[in-house]
Structures are given as structure tokens and as C-alpha cells.
N, C-alpha and C positions, 0 to 999 in steps of 0.2 A: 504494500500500500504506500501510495506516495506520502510524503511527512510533511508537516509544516512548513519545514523551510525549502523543501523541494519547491511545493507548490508555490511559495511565496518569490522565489527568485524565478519559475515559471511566470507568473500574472505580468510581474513586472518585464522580461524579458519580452513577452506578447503585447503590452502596449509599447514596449519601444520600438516592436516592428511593426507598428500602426494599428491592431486593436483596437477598439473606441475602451477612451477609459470608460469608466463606470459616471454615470449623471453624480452630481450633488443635492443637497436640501436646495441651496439657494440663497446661503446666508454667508457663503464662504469669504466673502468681501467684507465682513466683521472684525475679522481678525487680523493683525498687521503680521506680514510675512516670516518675521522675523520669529515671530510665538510660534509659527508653522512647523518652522523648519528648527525650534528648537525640541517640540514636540516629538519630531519625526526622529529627530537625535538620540531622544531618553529613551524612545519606544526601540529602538534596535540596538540600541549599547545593551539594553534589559535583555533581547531575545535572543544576543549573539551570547550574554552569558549563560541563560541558563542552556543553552546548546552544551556550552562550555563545563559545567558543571556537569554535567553525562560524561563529557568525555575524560574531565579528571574522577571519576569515581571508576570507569572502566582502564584507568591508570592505575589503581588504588590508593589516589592521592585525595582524591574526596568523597562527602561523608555526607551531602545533601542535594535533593534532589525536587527536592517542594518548585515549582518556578514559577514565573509569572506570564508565560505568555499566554496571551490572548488578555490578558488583562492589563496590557501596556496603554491602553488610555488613561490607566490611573496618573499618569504624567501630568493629564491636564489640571491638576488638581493640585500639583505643586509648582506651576505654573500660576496659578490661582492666586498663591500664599507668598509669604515672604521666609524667608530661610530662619530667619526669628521665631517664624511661629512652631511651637511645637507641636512634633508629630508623632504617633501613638500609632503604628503600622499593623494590618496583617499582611499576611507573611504571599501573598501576591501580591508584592508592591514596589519589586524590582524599577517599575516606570518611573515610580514616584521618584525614588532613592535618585536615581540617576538623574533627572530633571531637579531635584533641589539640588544636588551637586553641581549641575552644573550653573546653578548660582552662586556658586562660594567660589572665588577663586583660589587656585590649589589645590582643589577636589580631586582626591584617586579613586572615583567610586570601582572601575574595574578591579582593580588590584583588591580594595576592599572588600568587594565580593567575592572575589576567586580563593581569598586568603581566608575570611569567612568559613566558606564550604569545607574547605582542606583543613577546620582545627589547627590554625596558624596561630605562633603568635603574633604572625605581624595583623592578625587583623585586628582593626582599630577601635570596636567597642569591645570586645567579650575575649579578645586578649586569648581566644586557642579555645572557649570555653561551648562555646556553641554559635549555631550561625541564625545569626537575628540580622534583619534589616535594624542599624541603628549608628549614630555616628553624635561624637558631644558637638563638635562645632559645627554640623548641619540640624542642632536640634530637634536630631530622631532619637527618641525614647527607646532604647529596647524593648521589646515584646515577648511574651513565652509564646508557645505555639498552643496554651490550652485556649478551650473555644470559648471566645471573646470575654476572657476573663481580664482583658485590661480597658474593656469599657468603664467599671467604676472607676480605674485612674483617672480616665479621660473627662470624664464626669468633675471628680474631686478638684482636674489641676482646674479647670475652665471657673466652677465657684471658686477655686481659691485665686485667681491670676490677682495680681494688686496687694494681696493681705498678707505676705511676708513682713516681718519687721523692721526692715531696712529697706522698703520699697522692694519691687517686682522683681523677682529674678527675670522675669521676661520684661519687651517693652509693654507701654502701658496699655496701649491699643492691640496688643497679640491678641492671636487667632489659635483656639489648640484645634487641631485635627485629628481625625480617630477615623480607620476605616477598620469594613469588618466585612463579612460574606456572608449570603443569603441563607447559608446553613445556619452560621453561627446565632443569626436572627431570632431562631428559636431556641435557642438555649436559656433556662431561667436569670441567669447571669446576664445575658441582654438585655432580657426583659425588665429586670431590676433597676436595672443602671438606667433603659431609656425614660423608664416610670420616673427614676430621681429627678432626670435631665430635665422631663416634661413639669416635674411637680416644683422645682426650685422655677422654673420660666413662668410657672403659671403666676408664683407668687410676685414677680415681677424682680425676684432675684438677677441680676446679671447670670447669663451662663451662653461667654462667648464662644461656642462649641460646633466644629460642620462635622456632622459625622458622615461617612462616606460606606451606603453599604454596596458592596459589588457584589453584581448581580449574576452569577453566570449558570443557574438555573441548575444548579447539582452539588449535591453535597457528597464527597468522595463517591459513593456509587446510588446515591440517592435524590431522588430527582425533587424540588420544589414546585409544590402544586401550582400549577398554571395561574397564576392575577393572586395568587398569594403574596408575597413578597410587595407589589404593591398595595394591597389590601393594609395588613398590616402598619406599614411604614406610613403612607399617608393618612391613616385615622389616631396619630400617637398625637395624646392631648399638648398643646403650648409648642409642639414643633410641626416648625414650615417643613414642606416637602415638594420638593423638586426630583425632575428625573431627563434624563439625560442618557444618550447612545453611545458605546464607545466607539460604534462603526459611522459618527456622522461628528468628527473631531473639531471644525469651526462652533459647529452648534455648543457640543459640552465645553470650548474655551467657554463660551460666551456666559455658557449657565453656569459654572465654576465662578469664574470671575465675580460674576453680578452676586450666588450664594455669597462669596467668601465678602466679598465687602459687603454684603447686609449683615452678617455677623460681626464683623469689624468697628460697625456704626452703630448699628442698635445694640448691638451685647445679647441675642437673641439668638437658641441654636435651630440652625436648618438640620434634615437631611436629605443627601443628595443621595436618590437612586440611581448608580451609576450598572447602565446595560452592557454586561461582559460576555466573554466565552472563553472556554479552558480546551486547553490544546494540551497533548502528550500525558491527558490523564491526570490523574491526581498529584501522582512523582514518580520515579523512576520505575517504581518497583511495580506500578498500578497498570495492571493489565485490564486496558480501558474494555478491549472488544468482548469481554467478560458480561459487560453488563449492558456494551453500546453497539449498536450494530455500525457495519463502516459504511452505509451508505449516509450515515448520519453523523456520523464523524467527519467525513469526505466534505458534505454540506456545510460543516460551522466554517469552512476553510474559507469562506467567503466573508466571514465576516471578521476577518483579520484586521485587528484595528493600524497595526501596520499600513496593511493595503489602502484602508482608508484616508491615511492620512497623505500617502503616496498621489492617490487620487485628487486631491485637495489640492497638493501644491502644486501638482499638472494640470490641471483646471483651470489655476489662477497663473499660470507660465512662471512658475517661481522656480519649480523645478522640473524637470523631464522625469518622467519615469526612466529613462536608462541612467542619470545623475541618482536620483532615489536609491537605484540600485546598485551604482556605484557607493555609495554611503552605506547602504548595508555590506558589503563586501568589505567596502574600509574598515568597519566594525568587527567587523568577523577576523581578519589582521589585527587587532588592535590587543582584540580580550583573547584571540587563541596564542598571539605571542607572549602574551603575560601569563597564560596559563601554562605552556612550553617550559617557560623558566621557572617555573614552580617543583616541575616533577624532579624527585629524588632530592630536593633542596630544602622540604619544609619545614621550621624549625617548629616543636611541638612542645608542648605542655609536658616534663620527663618526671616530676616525681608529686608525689602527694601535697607536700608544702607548697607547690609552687601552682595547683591549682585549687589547692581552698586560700590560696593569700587575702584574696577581697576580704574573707570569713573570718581570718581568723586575726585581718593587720590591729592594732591596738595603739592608743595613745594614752596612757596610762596616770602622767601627769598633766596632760590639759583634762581629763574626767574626772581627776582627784580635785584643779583647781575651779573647773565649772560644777561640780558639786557642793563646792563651799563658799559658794558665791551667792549672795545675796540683796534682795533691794530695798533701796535708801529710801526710801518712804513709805517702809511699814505701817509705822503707827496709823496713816490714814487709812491704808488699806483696810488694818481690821481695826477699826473705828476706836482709835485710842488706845485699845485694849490689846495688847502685843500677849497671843498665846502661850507664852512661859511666865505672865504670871495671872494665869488662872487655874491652875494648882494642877492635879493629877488629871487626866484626859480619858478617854474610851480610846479605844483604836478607830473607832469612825472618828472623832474629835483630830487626831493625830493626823488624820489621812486630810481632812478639810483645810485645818490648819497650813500645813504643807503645801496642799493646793494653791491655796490664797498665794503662800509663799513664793511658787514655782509660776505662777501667772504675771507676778510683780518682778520676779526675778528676771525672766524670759518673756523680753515682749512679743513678741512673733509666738507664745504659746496657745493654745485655745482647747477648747474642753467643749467637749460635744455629743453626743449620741442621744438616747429616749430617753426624754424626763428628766435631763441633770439642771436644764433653765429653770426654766420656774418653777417646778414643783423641788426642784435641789435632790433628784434619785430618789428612788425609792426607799432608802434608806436614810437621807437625808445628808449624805456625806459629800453633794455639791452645793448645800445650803448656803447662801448667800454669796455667791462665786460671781452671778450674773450681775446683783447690784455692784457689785466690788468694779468689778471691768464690763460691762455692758453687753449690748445681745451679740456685738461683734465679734469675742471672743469665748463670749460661753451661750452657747447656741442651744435648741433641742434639735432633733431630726427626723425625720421619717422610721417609721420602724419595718427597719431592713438592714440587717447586720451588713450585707453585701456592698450596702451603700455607706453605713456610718465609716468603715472601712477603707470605700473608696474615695472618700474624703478625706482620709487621713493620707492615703498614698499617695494622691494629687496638690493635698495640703504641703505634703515636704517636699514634692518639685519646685512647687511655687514660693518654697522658701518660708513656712510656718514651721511651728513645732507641736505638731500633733498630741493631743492627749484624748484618745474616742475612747468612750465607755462605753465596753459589754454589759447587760444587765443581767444577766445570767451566762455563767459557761457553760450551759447546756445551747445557750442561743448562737454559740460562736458557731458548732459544727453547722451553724448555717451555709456560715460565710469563710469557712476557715483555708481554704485555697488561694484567698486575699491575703494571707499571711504566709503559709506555704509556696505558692506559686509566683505571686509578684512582689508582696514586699519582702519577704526574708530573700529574693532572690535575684532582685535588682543589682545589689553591688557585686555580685557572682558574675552575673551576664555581660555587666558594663564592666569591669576589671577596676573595679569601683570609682570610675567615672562617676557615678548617676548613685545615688542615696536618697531612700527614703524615710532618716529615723522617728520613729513616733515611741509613746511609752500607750499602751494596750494598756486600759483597768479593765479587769472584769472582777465581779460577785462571783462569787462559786468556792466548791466544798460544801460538805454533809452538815449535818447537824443542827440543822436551823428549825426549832421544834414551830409545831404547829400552823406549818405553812408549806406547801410549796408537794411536797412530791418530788420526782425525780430532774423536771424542768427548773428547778428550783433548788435541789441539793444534788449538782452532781460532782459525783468526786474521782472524774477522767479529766488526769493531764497527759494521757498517754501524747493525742495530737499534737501537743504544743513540743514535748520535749525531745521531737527526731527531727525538728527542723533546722537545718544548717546556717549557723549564726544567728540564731534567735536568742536573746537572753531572757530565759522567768524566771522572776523571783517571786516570794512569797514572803508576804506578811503576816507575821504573827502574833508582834507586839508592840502595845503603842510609842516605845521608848524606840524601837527601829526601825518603822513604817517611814518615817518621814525622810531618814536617811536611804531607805531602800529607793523611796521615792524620787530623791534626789539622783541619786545614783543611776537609775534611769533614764532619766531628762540629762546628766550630764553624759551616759552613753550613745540615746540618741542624735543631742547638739556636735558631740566630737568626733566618734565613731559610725555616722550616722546607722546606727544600731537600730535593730527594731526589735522591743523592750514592749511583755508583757509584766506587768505585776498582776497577781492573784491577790485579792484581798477575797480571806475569807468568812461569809455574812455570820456566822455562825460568833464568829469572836467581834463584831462590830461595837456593839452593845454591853461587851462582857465586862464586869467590874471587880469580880469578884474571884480567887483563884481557889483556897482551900474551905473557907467557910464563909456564909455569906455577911456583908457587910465589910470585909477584912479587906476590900481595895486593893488583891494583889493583885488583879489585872488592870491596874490603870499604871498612868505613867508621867510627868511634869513633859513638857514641849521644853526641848533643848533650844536655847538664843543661838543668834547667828554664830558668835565667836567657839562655839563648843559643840557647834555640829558635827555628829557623829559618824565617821564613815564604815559604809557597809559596801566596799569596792566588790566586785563581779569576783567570784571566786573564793570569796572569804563565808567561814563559817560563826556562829557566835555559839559559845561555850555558854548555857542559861545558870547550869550547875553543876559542882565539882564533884567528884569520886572517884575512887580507883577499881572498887571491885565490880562494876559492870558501867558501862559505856549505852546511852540508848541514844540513838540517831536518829532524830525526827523533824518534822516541819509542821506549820499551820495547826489545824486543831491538835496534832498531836503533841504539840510542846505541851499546855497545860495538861495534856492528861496526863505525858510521861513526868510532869512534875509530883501531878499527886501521886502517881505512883509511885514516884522516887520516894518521896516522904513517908508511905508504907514501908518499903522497904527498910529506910533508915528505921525503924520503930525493931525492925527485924535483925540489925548488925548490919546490912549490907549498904555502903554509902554507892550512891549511882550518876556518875556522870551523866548530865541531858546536854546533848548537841542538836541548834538547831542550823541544820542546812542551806535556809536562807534559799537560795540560789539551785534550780533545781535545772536547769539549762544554762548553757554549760556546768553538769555537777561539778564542785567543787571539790574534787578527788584532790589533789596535793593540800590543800587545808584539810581536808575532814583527817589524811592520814595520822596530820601532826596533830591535830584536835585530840585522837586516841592514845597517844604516845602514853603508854605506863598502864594500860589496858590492855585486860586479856579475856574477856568476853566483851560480844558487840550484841545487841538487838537492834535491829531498824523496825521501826514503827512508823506502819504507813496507811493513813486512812484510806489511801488510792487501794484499790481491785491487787487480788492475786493476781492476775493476770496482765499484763501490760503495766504493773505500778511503779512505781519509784522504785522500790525497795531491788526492785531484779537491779536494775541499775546499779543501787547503792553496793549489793554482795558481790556482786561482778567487778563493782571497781575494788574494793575491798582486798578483793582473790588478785586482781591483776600487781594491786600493789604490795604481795606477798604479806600481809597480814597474816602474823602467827597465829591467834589466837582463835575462841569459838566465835562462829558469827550464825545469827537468827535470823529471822524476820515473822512482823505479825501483820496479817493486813484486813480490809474488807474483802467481802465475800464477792464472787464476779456474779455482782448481781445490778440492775438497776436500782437506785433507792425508791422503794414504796412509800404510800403516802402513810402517815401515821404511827403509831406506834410497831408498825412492822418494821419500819428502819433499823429497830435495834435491834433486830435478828439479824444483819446483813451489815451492819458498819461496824466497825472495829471498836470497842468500846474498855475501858479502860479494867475490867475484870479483863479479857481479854488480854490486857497488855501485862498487868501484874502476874496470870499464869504464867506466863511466856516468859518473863523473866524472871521469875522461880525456878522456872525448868531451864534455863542458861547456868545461874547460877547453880543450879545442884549439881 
């Protein structure tokens, strides 16, 4: 069967030998020659590479094969835009990349493709790591390839453009751009995002945003119902919708152009349905005639937005089609000679350190010095009344406090998610935040974890410093691929170019009597603690929350880190530790000059002893305290370690924490199955620990609502057998 480019260097050979081209709309005299013919430029530099991408994998010099043709009108589109404006790519977008490049001058988009594919490190966002369309000084955003999970970014940067605390990282009048595919359309993660986009527009929010979805009527081997996709697209409430042909290239400048500067002017998001077709399949490996017949394959050949464009400048005598196709051939020399000098030369990403560097680089005294940094006009902030001297606190108390602190501290902060405005959470621990600094910085949101989210990842583009609140951790595994997928995986992709740090609060852990059920008490961190460069920590006590909290905000600001803290509801409210009335769970708020640090990696010692060691976190510190206290009644005095830091575990502290210890129990309210504690005895074992080591945990079970929880959570008889039986 004839191939794409057969055929396309065919069509053009046939009107040079007099063929009639193909008629036009009629609108071709629209467009100044010069946009023509830079069009026609991005559209074949795109198609000569991914030709070229085939032939370095059947080198076994590259490693992708996703491409963009037939979707090289996406050109017109950064053609549209100014090379300022940020772009948020899917991964057919080869036209685009090439036509913003060649507005930059010094652009190597070839080279940066071909090096790309081949796991180079000379390519120039992802440094060997994988191959995304993205570049820092063409302001392309890297993208995963999961489906259209970086709409919420695109979303978040577009409401945040301006609300950095040092003015925009973009200019003031940018444009973000987002495109996506008509499969991806359907994915709940579209839907969520375009819901945001529609619902912030409606409210008369700014949200300068053109989202671009291309259309090419098949999703890998699945086809999109006929008038769906425009159905859809043009009934989304507060967005304009336009649509456009890639096979009628004057016409989409003209619609591009005109979308992108009504975005521009009014701060309102369009989308542009932009009309594609996919050549060669899905990638390389997609054996199209599987599911497509060729006489229908054979057919889209006509609607080669190439050809189109070829057609266009021969129309208007700009160019000949055998000139046309002399440029394509020039193209084809251009990217196959760079690819030539690739093979057997490729320098490659050689050991483990040298591809988690993004992950794992560290600045250790600028997080030490932006954690002890504090702002000069307290006392108004909390209305005269400075939180260390209002005597012992709650750990909700400790967390508010802090807050206040960290919003005054950090102007560019904000605090956002359901219910932390005006109602101040559910728990009351955003109380008074919104009057303190206004709706600007402490917002509520829609409730959609997907979206609170994607605000925070578009927020630290734009140059904020994100603080979104989960209100339950049972609510994250909404959204939790917004942490997994794009932000913990931003400074991986861009060789950490590009950061997005935010500090995550969420509610969650067991124990919270008389409410909730399992939405409400869930005590899974399995998700959170296998994702690569995430740091959680956990608060447990009001004397350390605030520095934990600190410690956070100065990870995210310096490391642009992306920092969950777990507060758990359960201990919110708590005052009391061994009997009631007795205040050992409260704490004095430490002044600026004496702030306590609780650096990434370090463990705190709650209570001393030698003859058993118990290693816990969150709800379990207080219990393994009264436990210990049991014990001591028994002769046995018992060390409580509480771990703080449960991503990155803090394995070289905990060792030295035990030093003169020779029984361990970990005590973990998390699940047998997936919890902390496998973690804790595993590093334990790695780090040759002589001694006996335990562990006690919850049952792997959901928590039920009621008093059936305490058949299934770890409860403090529980923890006293268990370390009876270490110690015997």
C-alpha cells in the first residue's frame, strides 16, 4: 500500500506536471504570504521527523513513535500565539513545537526532537528522561502522555496568570494554551477540568485559556460517534466554541488568530475545534489495517493538511507546487542528516543517580533558612494577639496559627479548596485566614479534588505558592494522578526546568468517633508514599505541626517540592493525653526566634527508654505513650519514636533514634497490608539492625461506620499485647 509520504510527494509531483490543483474556500487572500509559507514550514519539518523517528527506532536508536502527522495544522495555532504564551501540548503536536520555534530565534526544534525520541541527554526538557513535546525558552510545558490529565494544569495556570507575588511569571496579557484529542474529550478528567474552566468564566472570573481539541475522529482503534465531539464541545456552559478544518489552512489562520486574540482581550476561554486526520496509525507498533480497512485509509490521504497548505500557496502564486516540494525534500535532508549523526553517538542517562537527580537535588540551607523566616507584621495579622501568648493550643489551634503565619510570611501563598473561606473547614482550622488576607488568597472552590488540585499545579507555574486543602483523604483517590502523574513528576520530565511546589493539607486517619465512616476515617497512605519525590509528613503534635508546616512551605519555595502534610482529624480537638483535664495534649505556639525545626528526614524522640523502642506516627504517638506509661508501672521503661516524615522514610534518623535498643515494635494505624510498618521493618532489616523487631497494625479492612471500627483499627490493648510479647 502506498504510504503517506509516497503519496504526498506523488500529488505534488502531479501538479507540477500540470494537474489542476485542488479549488480553495475563497478566503485565501486573508492571510499574508509570509504566515503561509511559515505554516507550510512547521507542517513538514513535523512530518519529515516523525518519518525520522521510525527510522531511528528501526536503528535501535529510538524509543518513540506517537507522531503527529496528519495533525500538522496544529501549526496554525502557534502561529496564532506569541512564544510567551504558555503551552500545555498533547502529544500530536509536532506542528505546533516546530512553528513556535521557529519564532524564537536559535531554535533547534529538529535536533530536539530526534534527541527526545532517542532518550538523549542532549534533549532539552527531560534531559534523557522521556520524550514530551516541551522546551523552557519556547514556553512548552511538558506533558505526561496520561489522557488529558494536564487539562486541570491548564485550567489552574490560566486562573492563576497575574497572582504570583512578584508579578507574572508570564507577561500580563498571556495566553495559556492546552490542546487535547477527541478521545481524551471523554475522559472524567476533561470533563472536570472543562466544568472548572466553564464555572470560574461563568462567575466572571478571568480565565485567559484557548483550549485546542483535535479532532481526528478515532481514538487509538476507536472510533468517535459521528457530531459527537461537536455536540459536546459546543454546548460547555461560559465557553465560546469555534471550529475550524485542518484541510482549509487560510480559513483556521484566520479562526486561530481572531480565537486567540479574543482570549487575549477579554480574558474569556474559547475552544477551538480543530478538524484532523491521523496517518500511520496510532505509532509505530499500531497495526492500523486491524481495525481500518485500506480503502479508507487510502481516502484520509486527501486530506493531508500538508497538501493543503501546498495548495494554498499555489493558488495565490507564492509558491509552485514543485518549490512546495522542493521544501519538503529540503526537510527531509535536514532532520534525516541530524538523525544520521545520532546513531551509535547517543549519550544516555548511565546510572540511577543520574536519572532521579530532579528527585532527589536538595538545598538544605536555603529550606533551613526559608523555614525560619518570618513576617514583620504579625501583630496585625492576628489582631494584636500574637499566638505564643495565648497559652497551650489544640493541634487544630497550632495548625491555624501557622497558617496565619505562613500566608504573612509568603506573599505569593494562598489557601484554597471546599469550605476553608468562609465557613474556615470543616473543622474550623482555616478560621479567620480569609479576613486576615482577603478572598484573593484564601478562596473556596468547587468540589472537585481534580480541580482544587489543578489549581495548585497551575498556581506554581504562575508563580504562587500553593496550599489546597483535601477535606478528607479518602477524597484524594479522586484526584490522586494530579499528584502522581503531573505534579510529583514535573521536575523528572523537565530535568527540573519547570516546578510545581505546593504543600497538600489533607484531614485523614481513623478515629474520629461519631462521624464519618470510612469517607471520613480513612487510614490509607499507601498512594501517597511510592510516589517519586513527594514528601509527607504527618502531624501529630501541636508543639511540631507548625514547624512541620513550615518545613513544607520552605520545601516547596526552595526545592520546588511537592509537600503533602497529613493532619490527623482524630487528634484536632484532642487536649487531653493520660486523664482527662490533664492538658497533655496541648502545646504553647513557639515565637519567631525559637522556631523549631523539623527538616525532611529527621525523627523526634517523644520518650526515653532503653528496654523496648516503639516507632510510630499520628494517632499512634498518644497511644504508644499511654502505653508506655503501662509499661513503666510494669519495670519496662519504652522508648516512643515518632517518625514525622513518612515519605521519604526517614531511615538514617530512625537508625540513630534506636541506638542502645534491642527490641523494636512499629505501630501502625495504616492496614496490614500496604502500611507503613512493611516499610519501617524493611528498612530496619536493610540497615542490619541486631535486634527483635514487630509490628502491630489495623486490620485490611475498610473502617465501618460506628462502633464496629474498633474491631478493625488498631487500638491501644492491641499495642500493649504486642509489646509484652517483644519484651518476653
Amino acid at each position: 500500500m502506498e504510504s503517506i509520504d509516497e503519496h504526498l510527494t506523488r500529488r505534488l509531483s502531479e501538479w507540477s506536471a500540470g494537474q489542476p490543483v485542488p479549488a480553495g474556500s475563497g478566503v485565501d487572500a486573508d492571510v499574508a504570504p509570509e504566515v503561509l509559507l511559515a505554516l507550510l514550514d512547521a507542517q513538514v519539518q513535523a512530518r519529515q521527523l516523525d518519518l525520522a523517528l521510525r527510522w531511528l527506532q528501526a536503528q535501535r536508536e529510538g524509543f518513540y513513535t506517537i507522531g503527529s502527522s496528519g495533525h500538522e495544522s496544529n501549526a496554525a495555532v502557534a502561529l496564532a500565539l506569541r512564544p510567551t504564551d504558555p503551552a500545555l501540548l498533547h502529544y500530536r503536536s509536532g506542528g505546533f513545537f516546530a512553528a513556535r520555534a521557529g519564532q524564537v530565534p536559535g531554535a533547534t526544534p529538529i535536533a530536539d526532537v530526534l534527541h527526545s525520541a532517542a532518550a538523549s541527554r542532549r534533549d532539552p526538557i527531560s534531559g534523557g528522561r522521556h520524550k514530551v513535546f516541551g522546551h523552557r525558552a519556547l514556553n512548552i510545558v511538558p506533558q505526561t502522555s496520561t489522557i488529558a490529565s494536564h487539562l486541570p494544569r491548564a485550567m489552574g495556570l490560566a486562573f492563576n496568570l497575574g497572582r504570583g507575588a512578584g508579578g507574572s511569571v508570564y507577561p500580563d496579557d498571556a495566553v495559556v494554551v492546552c490542546s487535547f484529542g477527541d478521545a481524551s474529550l471523554n475522559h472524567s478528567t476533561a470533563a472536570g477540568a472543562l466544568n472548572a474552566v466553564g464555572y470560574s468564566a461563568h462567575q466572571g472570573l478571568p480565565m485567559p485559556l484557548l483550549l485546542v481539541c483535535e479532532d481526528n475522529g478515532i481514538g487509538i482503534s476507536t472510533r468517535s460517534p459521528r457530531g459527537w465531539v461537536r455536540r459536546a464541545l459546543s454546548s460547555l456552559p461560559a465557553i465560546d466554541y469555534v471550529h475550524a478544518g485542518g484541510t482549509d489552512p487560510a480559513h483556521l489562520l484566520a479562526v486561530a488568530a481572531a480565537a486567540a486574540r479574543r482570549v487575549r482581550t477579554e480574558r474569556r476561554p474559547i475552544v477551538l475545534h480543530l478538524g484532523t486526520v491521523r496517518f500511520m496509525g496510532h505509532a509505530g507498533s499500531d497495526a492500523e489495517l486491524a481495525y481500518r480497512g485500506r480503502s479508507e485509509i487510502l481516502a484520509d490521504y486527501d486530506r493531508d493538511p500538508i497538501l493543503a497548505t501546498a495548495a494554498a500557496l499555489a493558488r495565490r502564486g507564492i509558491l509552485s507546487p514543485a518549490e512546495s516540494l522542493a521544501r519538503y525534500e529540503h526537510a527531509r535532508k535536514l532532520v534525516m542528516d541530524e538523525a544520521r549523526l545520532m546513531v551509535g553517538k547517543v549519550e544516555r542517562l548511565a546510572s540511577p543517580a543520574a536519572v532521579t537527580a530532579p528527585l532527589t537535588a536538595r538545598r538544605p540551607e536555603a529550606v533551613t533558612a526559608a523555614a525560619a523566616r518570618a513576617g514583620a507584621d504579625r501583630p496585625s495579622v492576628f489582631g494584636g494577639k500574637l499566638p505564643e501568648t495565648r497559652g497551650p493550643l489544640t493541634l487544630a489551634q497550632s495548625i491555624t496559627a501557622a497558617l496565619h503565619d505562613a500566608l504573612l510570611t509568603h506573599p505569593g501563598a494562598q489557601v484554597f479548596g471546599e469550605d476553608v473561606a468562609r465557613k474556615g473547614g470543616v473543622y474550623g482550622v482555616t478560621r479567620g485566614l480569609r479576613k486576615a488576607f482577603g478572598a484573593g488568597r484564601v478562596f473556596d472552590t468547587l468540589l472537585d479534588e481534580q480541580s482544587i488540585l489543578g489549581l495548585a499545579l497551575g498556581g506554581a507555574l504562575a508563580g504562587t505558592l500553593p496550599i489546597p486543602e483535601i477535606q478528607y483523604l479518602a477524597y484524594l483517590h479522586n484526584a490522586e494522578d494530579q499528584l502522581r502523574g503531573e505534579a510529583a513528576s514535573l521536575r523528572f520530565f523537565s530535568d527540573g526546568q519547570y516546578q510545581n511546589g505546593m504543600v497538600v493539607r489533607i484531614a485523614g486517619l481513623a478515629y474520629q468517633k461519631g462521624f464519618g465512616g470510612h469517607f471520613h476515617n480513612d487510614n490509607s497512605v499507601a498512594v501517597l508514599r511510592d510516589i517519586p519525590g513527594l514528601a509527607l509528613a504527618v502531624a501529630s503534635h501541636p508543639a511540631t505541626a507548625p514547624a512541620l508546616l513550615r518545613q513544607c512551605l520552605a520545601l516547596a519555595e526552595q526545592e520546588g517540592r511537592v509537600c503533602v502534610l497529613l493532619e490527623p482529624i482524630a487528634l484536632y480537638h484532642t487536649r487531653d493525653l493520660h486523664t482527662e483535664g490533664d492538658g497533655g495534649w496541648l502545646a504553647p505556639y513557639a515565637p519567631p526566634p525559637s522556631w523549631g525545626e523539623a527538616p525532611l528526614g529527621s525523627v523526634r524522640t517523644v520518650r526515653d527508654g532503653d528496654d523496648l523502642a516503639i516507632v510510630t506516627f499520628g494517632n499512634g504517638v498518644p497511644m504508644s505513650l499511654r502505653t508506655a506509661a503501662v509499661l513503666a508501672g510494669e519495670g519496662a521503661e519504652t522508648r516512643v519514636v515518632d517518625l514525622q516524615w513518612l515519605a521519604p522514610l526517614p531511615t538514617a534518623a530512625l537508625h540513630a533514634a534506636l541506638a542502645g535498643v534491642s527490641r523494636v515494635l512499629v505501630v501502625d494505624e495504616t492496614r496490614t497490608s500496604g502500611g507503613v510498618s512493611e516499610a519501617v521493618v524493611a528498612a530496619l532489616v536493610d540497615a542490619g539492625f541486631p535486634g527483635r523487631i514487630a509490628r502491630v497494625n489495623s486490620v485490611d479492612s475498610y473502617v465501618p461506620l460506628g462502633p464496629a471500627a474498633d474491631q478493625v483499627l488498631l487500638g491501644e490493648p492491641d499495642i500493649l499485647a504486642a509489646a509484652r510479647t517483644v519484651l518476653s
